[in-house]
C-alpha positions in Angstrom: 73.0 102.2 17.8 75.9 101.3 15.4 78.1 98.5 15.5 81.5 100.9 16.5 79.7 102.9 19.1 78.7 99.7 21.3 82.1 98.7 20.7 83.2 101.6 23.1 81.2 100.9 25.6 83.2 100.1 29.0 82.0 98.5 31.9 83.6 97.0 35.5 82.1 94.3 37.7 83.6 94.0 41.2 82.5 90.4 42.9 82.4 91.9 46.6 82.5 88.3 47.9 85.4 86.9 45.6 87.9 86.4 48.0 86.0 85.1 51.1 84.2 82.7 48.7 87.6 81.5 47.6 89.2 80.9 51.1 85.8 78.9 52.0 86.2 76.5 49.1 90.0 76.5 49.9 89.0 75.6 53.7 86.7 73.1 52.7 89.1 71.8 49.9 91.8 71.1 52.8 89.0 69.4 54.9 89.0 67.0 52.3 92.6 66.7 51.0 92.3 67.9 47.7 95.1 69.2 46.0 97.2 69.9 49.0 100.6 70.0 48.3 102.5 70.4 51.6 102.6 68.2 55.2 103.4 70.0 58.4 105.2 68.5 60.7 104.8 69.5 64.2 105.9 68.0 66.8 103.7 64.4 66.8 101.0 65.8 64.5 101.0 66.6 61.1 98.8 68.9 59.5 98.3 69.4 55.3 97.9 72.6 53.5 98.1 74.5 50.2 101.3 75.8 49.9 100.1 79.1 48.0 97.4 79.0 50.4 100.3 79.5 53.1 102.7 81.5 51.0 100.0 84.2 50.5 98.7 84.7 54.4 102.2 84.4 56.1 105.4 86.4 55.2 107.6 83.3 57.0 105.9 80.1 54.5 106.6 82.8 51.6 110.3 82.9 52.5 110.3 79.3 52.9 108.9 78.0 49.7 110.5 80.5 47.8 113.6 79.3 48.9 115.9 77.9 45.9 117.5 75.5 49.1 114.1 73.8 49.6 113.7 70.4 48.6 110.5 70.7 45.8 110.0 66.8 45.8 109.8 67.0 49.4 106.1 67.6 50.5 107.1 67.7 53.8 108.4 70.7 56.2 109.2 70.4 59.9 108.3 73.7 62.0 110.9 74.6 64.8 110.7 72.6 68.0 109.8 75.4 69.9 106.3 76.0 68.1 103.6 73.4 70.0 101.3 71.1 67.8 97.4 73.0 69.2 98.9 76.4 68.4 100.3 75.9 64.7 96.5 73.9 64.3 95.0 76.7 65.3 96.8 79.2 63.2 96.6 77.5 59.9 93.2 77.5 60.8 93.3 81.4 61.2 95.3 81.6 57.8 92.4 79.9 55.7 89.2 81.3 57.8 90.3 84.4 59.2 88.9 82.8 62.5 91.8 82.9 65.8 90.7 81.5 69.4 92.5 82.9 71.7 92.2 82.2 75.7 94.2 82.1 78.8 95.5 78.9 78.2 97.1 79.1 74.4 98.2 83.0 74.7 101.6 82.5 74.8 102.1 79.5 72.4 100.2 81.2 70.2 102.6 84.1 70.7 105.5 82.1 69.7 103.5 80.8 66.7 102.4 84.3 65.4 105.5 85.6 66.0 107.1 82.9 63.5 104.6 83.0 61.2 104.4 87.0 61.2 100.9 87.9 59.8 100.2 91.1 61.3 96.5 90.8 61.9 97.1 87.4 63.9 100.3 88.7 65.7 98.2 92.1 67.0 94.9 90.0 68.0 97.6 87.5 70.2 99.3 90.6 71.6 96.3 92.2 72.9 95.3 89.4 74.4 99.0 88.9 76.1 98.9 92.4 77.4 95.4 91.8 79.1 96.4 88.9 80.8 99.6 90.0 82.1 100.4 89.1 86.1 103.1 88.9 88.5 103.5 85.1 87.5 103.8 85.2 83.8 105.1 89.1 83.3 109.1 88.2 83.3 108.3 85.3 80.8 106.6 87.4 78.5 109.1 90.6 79.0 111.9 87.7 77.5 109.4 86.7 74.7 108.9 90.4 73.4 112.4 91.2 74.0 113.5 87.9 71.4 111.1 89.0 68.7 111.4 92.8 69.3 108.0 93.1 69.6 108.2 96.9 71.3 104.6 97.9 71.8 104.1 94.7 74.1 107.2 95.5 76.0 106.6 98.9 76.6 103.3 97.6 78.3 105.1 94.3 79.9 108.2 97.2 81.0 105.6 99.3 82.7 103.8 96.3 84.8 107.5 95.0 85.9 108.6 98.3 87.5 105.1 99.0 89.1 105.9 95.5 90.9 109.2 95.3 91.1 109.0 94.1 94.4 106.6 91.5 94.3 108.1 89.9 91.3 111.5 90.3 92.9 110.4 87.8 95.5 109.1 84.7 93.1 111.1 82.1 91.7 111.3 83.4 88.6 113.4 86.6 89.5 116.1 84.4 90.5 116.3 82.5 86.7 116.4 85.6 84.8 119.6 86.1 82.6 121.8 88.4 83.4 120.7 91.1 80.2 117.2 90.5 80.9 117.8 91.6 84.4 120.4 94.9 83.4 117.8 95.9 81.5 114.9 96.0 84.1 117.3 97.5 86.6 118.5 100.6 84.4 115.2 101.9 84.6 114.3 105.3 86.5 111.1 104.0 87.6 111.0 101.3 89.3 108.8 101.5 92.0 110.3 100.6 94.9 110.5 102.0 98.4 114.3 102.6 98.4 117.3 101.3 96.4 117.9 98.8 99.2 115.5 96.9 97.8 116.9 97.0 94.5 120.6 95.8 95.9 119.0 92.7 98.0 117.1 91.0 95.2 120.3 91.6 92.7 122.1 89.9 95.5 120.1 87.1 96.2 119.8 86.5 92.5 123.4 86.6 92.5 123.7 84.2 95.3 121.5 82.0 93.6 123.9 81.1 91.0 127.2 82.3 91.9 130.0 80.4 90.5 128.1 80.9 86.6 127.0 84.4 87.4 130.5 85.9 88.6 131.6 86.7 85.1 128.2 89.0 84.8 127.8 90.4 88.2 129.9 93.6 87.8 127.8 94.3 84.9 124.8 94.0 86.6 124.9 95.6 90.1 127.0 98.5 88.0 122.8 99.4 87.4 122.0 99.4 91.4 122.0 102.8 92.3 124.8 102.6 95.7 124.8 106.1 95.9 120.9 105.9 96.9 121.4 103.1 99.9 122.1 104.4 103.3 125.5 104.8 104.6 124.6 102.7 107.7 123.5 99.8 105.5 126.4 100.0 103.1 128.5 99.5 106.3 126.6 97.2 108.1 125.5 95.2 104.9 127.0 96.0 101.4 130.7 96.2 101.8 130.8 92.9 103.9 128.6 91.0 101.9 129.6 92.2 98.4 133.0 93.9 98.5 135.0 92.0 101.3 133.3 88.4 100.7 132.8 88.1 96.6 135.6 91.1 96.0 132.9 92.8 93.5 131.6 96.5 93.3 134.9 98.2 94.9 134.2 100.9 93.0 130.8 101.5 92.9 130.5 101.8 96.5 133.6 103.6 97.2 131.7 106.1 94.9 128.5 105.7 97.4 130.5 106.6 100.2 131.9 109.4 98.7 128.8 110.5 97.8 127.8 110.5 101.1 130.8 111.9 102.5 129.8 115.0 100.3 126.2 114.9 98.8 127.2 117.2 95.9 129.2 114.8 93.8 126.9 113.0 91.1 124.3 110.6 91.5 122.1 108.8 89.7 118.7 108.7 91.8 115.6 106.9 89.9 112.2 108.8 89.6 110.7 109.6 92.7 108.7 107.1 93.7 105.9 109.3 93.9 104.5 112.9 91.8 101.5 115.4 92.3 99.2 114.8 89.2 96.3 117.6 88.3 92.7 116.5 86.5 91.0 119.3 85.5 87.1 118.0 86.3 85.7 120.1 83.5 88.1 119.6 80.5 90.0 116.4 79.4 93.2 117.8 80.8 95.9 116.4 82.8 99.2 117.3 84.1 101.9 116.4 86.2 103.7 119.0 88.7 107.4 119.0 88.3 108.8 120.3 91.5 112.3 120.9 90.0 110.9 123.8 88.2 108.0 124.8 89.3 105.1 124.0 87.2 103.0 121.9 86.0 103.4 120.2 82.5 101.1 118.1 80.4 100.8 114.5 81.1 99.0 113.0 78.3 99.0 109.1 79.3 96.4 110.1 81.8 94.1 112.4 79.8 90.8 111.1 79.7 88.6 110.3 77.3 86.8 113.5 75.9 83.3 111.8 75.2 81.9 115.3 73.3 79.6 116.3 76.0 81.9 117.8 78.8 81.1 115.6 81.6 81.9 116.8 84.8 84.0 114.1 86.7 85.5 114.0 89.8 88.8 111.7 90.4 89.9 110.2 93.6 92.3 107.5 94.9 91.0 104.6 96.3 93.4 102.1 97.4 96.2 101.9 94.9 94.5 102.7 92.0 92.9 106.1 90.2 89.1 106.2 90.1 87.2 109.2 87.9 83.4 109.2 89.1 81.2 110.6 86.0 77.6 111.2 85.5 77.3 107.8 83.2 80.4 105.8 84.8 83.0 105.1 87.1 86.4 105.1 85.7 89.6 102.9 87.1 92.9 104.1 85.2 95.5 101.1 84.4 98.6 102.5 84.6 100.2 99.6 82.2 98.1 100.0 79.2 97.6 103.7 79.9 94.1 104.3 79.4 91.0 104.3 81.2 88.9 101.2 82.4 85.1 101.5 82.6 84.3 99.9 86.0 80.9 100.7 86.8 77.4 103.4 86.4 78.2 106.6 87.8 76.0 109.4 89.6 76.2 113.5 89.2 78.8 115.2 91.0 78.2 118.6 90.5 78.7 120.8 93.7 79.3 117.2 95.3 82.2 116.6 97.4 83.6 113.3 96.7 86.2 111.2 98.7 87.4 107.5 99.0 86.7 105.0 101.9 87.9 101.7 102.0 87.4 100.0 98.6 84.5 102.3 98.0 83.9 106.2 96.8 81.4 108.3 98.4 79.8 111.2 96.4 78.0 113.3 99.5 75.3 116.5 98.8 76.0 118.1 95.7 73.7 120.7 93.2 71.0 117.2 92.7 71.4 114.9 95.8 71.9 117.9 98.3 71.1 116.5 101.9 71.8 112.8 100.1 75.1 110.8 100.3 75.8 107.9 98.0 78.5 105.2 98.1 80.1 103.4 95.1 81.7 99.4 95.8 84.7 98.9 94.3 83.4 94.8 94.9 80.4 95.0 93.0 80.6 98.0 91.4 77.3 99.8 92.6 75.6 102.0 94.0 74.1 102.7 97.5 72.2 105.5 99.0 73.2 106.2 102.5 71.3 107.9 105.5 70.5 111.3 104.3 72.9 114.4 106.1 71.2 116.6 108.7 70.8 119.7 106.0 71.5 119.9 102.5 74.8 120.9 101.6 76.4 122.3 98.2 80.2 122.4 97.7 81.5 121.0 101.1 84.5 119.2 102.1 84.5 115.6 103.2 87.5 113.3 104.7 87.2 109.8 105.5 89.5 108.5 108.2 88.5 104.3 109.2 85.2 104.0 109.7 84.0 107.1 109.6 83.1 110.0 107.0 83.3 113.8 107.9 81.9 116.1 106.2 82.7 119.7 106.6 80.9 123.2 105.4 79.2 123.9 102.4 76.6 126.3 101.2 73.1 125.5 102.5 69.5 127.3 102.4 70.8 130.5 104.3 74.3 130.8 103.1 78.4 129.4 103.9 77.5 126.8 106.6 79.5 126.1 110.1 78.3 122.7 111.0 80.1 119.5 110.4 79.4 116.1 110.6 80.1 112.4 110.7 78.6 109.2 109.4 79.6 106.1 111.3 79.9 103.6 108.9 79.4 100.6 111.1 76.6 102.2 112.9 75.0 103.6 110.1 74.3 106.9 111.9 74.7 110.7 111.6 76.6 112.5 114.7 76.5 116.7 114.8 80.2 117.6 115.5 81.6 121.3 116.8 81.1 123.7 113.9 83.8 125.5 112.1 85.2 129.2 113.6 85.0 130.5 109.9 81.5 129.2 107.8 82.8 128.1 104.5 82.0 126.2 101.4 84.7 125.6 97.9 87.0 124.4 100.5 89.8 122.3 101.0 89.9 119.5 103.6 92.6 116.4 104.2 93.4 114.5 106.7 96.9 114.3 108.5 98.5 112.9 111.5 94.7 112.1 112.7 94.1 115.3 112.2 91.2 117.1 110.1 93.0 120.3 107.7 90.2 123.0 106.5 92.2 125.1 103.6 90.3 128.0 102.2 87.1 128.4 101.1 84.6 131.2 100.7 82.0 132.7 103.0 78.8 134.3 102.1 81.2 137.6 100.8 85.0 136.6 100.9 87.2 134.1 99.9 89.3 132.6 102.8 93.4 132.7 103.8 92.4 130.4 107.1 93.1 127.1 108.0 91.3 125.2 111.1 92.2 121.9 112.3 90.3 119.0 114.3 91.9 116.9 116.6 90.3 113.7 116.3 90.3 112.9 119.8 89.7 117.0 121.1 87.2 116.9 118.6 87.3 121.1 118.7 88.2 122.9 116.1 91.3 125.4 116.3 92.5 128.2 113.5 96.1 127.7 113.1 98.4 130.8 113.3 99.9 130.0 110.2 97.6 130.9 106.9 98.0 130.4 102.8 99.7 133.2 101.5 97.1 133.6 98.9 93.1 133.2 99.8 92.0 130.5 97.5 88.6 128.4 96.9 87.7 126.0 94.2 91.2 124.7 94.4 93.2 121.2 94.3 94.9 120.0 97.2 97.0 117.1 98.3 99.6 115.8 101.2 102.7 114.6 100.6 104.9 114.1 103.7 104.3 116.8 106.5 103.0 119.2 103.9 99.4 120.2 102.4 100.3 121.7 98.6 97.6 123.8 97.3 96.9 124.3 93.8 95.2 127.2 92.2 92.0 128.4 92.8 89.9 130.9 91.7 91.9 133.7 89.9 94.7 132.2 91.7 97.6 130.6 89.8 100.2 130.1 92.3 101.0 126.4 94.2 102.0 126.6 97.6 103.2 124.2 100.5 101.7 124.2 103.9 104.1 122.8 106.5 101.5 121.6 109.5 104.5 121.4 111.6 106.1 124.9 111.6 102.5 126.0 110.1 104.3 128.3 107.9 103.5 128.5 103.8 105.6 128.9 100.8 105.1 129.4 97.5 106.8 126.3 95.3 105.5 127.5 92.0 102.8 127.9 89.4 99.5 126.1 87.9 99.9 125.3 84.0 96.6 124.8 81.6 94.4 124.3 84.5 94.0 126.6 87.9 90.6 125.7 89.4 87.9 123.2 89.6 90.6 120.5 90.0 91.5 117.1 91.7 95.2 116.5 93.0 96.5 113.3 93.3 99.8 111.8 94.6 100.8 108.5 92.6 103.5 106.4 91.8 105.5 108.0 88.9 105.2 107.3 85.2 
């Protein structure tokens, strides 16, 4: 080979563990003092550094030492008051190893800290761990911090956790120091869940109250975001207009406009969300919607899709408590409706053909196309399983309601065919009782309870799907088929109460929703299914 051809010969060498080999010597080189150039002060403890060391992992000691104002023959540099000694220690550690602790006890001063210090991968690690540990103690606190360093991803989350409790927190101490912005902004949202605007008005007022002479200036501004024309007339008599307007001479206007408005309910309002809305889980697709009852349909709601895992797992979703449970083949599910996702909580169990329905902090999964005559029961305390006494007769696709103690379960399709019997599990007594079968055998039905009452919807027999509906009296324990029946026969379908009405989704080749009234036992139609018409769960939950 001649001299010019290995002359052209190229070649690159890339050291893979260059860098972290360099921080390690860098780390180790600070452990021992050598050639650091700069001395933190914090507070009472000072902690030294490489300035480029510094410069190069945090976007704030870049601006710093860059700037032509900084004394150079000055090694030292004094970090704001508000940044605590254990936290900066433990973030200049971060910036040299890579290495963050993070526990309930330094998550917010170590907020404050990232925050200042702005390196992204510390600053994300901190939030996460903020969000987790969010509570009705430490949530208005935080909400402040996010809103000072416009850190909107956490306040979204921190938003979402102070209107689910706006109540609670409007009881603690903390409500009452809030600044008056802070507070205008939590009160201009349309969902805050609270049982009626009342509520909002009253903990304005006592936060008013609790620092009237320096919060007059700012009061207008911030009951202009109560919604007057949502409290009742008799308690804007009896309370508001003496309290507020006559007493403190504020809000003339806004609740002359309340009365109006109830005077004559067609002039404009500004109601919140309603407090509650129909949601629809498809349990054979990762679908969910919403129902909007202003038009008629149902429209996506993707916060509350879950997780599509690749293998189609049929899941079955209930409510248990206050809180959205999804029972799978391989887990249990809890949704957290403040980080919007899903939460594993627990093994699961097949629920194919099962029906499934929630007792008091547990789930029970009952017969089904592999446990048939079984029943199994999920706690929500320790998060397993339990079989129960086993069911007179197997059953596939029944019903089941629990109401106190006791678990009813209602039709299905045995050995022979649609099955009449029902019956009930004592959970105290740990015993099966035969009740009065059904006038109509059915299985694919619907069944709620309401008014201590037992509603069977629907259905099929061993031929026809159903129009009927029977009820049991809890205390005539007979069962009686209502005059009043669905306008469309439906089975397979999604069903839910809200108020004095049963609203029935879908079904089977059926696409229409419709609203039983068990009072005048008459049925309308209220609108249409959207992606997903049968084989589906209904729930009624706060809004979001």
């Amino acid at each position: 080979m001649s001299a010019s051809s290995k002359s052209s010969i190229q070649s690159f060498f890339e050291a893979k563990n260059h860098c972290r080999e360099a921080f390690s010597v860098l780390h180790e080189m600070r452990g021992n003092m050598e050639l650091c150039d700069v001395v933190l002060k914090v507070g009472n403890l000072t902690l030294t550094a490489h300035r480029a060391v510094l410069a190069a992992t945090s976007p704030f000691f870049r601006r710093e030492f860059s700037s032509s104002e900084l004394d150079r023959s000055n090694n030292e540099f004094v970090m704001p008051d508000n940044i605590q000694p254990e936290s900066m220690a433990a973030m200049i550690e971060f910036l040299y190893t890579g290495s963050l602790h993070i526990n309930v006890k330094n998550t917010e001063e170590l907020l404050e800290t990232a925050c200042l210090l702005k390196n992204e991968e510390a600053l994300q690690a901190v939030i996460e761990s903020v969000v987790a540990s969010i509570s009705i103690s430490n949530c208005l606190r935080l909400q402040g911090v996010s809103r000072r360093h416009n850190l909107a991803d956490m306040k979204e989350k921190i938003d979402r956790f102070v209107e689910w409790n706006f109540e609670e927190i409007a009881r603690r101490k903390a409500f009452l120091s809030l600044e008056a912005e802070q507070l205008r902004e939590i009160l201009k949202s349309e969902n805050l869940r609270v049982k009626g605007e009342e509520i909002v008005y009253e903990a304005v007022y006592k936060w008013y109250m609790h620092d009237r002479d320096n919060r007059r200036e700012s009061a207008e501004r911030v009951f202009q975001e109560v919604r007057f024309c949502q409290i009742p007339e008799n308690l804007l008599v009896r309370q508001v207009i003496p309290d507020l307007v006559e007493k403190e001479n504020l809000c003339s206007e806004f609740v002359e406009k309340a009365m109006d408005h109830h005077r004559d309910p067609t002039k404009p309002s500004r109601p919140r969300k309603p407090q509650e809305s129909i949601y629809v889980l498809s349990r054979r697709d990762s679908i969910a919607e919403r129902f909007d009852p202003v038009h008629g349909t149902c429209i996506p709601c993707y916060p509350m899709v879950p997780v599509d895992d690749g293998d189609g797992e049929h899941r079955c979703t209930v409510i248990v408590g206050d809180d959205i449970h999804a029972v799978y083949e391989k887990r249990v599910e809890k949704y957290d409706p403040v980080g919007l996702c899903w939460l594993g909580v627990g093994p699961g169990i097949d629920t194919h053909d099962a029906a499934v329905c929630a007792g008091k902090n547990c789930i029970y999964v009952v017969g089904g196309k592999s446990h048939r005559e079984k029943v199994y029961k999920f706690s929500l305390k320790n998060s397993k399983w339990t079989e129960l006494p086993s069911m007179s007769e197997s059953r596939r696709l029944p019903g089941a309601v629990c109401i106190g103690i006791k678990l009813y379960v209602v039709g299905g399709f045995g050995e022979k065919g649609a099955l009449f019997s029902v019956e009930c599990y004592n959970t105290k007594l740990e015993k099966w009782t035969p009740l009065k079968p059904l006038n109509f055998a059915r299985f694919q039905l619907g069944v709620v309870s309401l008014n201590n009452s037992i509603y069977v919807i629907g259905g099929r027999d061993n031929s026809d799907t159903l129009k009927s509906i029977e009820v049991l009296g809890i205390k005539t324990k007979g069962w009686k088929v209502l005059d009043g029946q669905l306008n469309e026969a439906r089975n397979d379908f999604g069903l839910v109460v809200q108020g004095e009405e049963i609203i029935c989704f879908g079904g089977r080749g059926v696409k229409s929703i419709e609203s039983f009234n068990v009072t005048s036992e008459e049925s309308k139609v209220v609108g249409n299914t959207g992606i997903s018409t049968f084989s589906i769960d209904c729930l009624l939950f706060p809004a979001m």
